[in-house]
N, C-alpha and C positions, 0 to 999 in steps of 0.2 A: 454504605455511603450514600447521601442525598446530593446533589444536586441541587445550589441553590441558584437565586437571581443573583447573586454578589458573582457568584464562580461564571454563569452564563455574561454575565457582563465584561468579569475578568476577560473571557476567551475570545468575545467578540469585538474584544478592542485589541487583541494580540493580530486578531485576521482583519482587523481593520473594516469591520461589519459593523454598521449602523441598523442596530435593532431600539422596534417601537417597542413601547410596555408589554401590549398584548404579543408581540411576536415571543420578546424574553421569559411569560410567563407561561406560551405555549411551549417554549422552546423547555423551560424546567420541567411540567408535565411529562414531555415526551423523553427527555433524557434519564428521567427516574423510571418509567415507564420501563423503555430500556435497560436498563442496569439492573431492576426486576426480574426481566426476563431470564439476563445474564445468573444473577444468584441466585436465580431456580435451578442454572448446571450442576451449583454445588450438590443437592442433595441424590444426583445422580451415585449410583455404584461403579468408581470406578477402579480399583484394586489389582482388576484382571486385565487390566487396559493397558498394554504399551504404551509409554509416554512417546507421542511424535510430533515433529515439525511439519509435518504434508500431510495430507492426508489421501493424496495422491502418488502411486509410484512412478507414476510418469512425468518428473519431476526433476528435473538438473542432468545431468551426462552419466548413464552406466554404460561405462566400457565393456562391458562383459555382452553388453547387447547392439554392439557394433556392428551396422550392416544390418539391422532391423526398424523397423517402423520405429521402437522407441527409442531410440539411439538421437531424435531431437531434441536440441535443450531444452522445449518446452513440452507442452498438450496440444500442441496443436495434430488434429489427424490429416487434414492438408498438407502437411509438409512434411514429405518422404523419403524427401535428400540426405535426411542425415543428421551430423551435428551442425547448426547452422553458425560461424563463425561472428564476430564482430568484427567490423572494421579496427585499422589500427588508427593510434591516436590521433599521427598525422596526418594520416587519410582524410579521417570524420574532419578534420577540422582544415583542410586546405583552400576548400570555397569559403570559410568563415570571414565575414567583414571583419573582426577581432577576434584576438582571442591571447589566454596566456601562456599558450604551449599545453595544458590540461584541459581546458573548459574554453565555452565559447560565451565569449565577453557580450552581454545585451543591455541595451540602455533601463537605466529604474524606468517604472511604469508605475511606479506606488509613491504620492509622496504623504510624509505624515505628517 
């Protein structure tokens, strides 16, 4: 797949980016550029390869390692406590100037 200026223009008006000529035809270089890179992966050998989502196992909650350094939901090696919980809904959202009982309501900042 290539990367054209039609498609960099498409996506820069989706993010509401004002790009000059030279920016959008640097911007096509270095996007195929990349995507080069990426379809260089293909010719890798990978057959013997478990398919995975992480590549990291110290990654999401194993219970089974409960009371251990990785027992945090994330990577962090700072944080030893444990599983570190979220706030509940009502909580996060109680100092909220607005909000809809889900999400914290913020004025548009974008107009188009």
């Amino acid at each position: 797949m290539k990367v054209t200026e039609k498609d960099v223009a498409y996506v820069a008006d989706l993010a509401n980016l004002e790009l000059s000529a030279d920016e959008r035809t640097r911007m096509v270089r270095d996007l195929n550029s990349i995507l080069g890179h990426v379809d260089s992966l293909s010719e890798l050998d990978t057959k013997d390869v478990q398919p995975m989502a992480q590549i990291s196992d110290r990654y999401g909650v194993d219970e089974s390692k409960k009371g251990s350094e990785r027992f945090a939901y994330a990577s962090r090696d700072d944080v030893k406590e444990g599983l570190r919980t979220s706030f509940p809904t009502d909580v996060a959202l109680a100092n909220a100037p607005d909000a809809d009982g889900t999400f914290f309501k913020v004025p548009k900042v974008i107009e188009r």
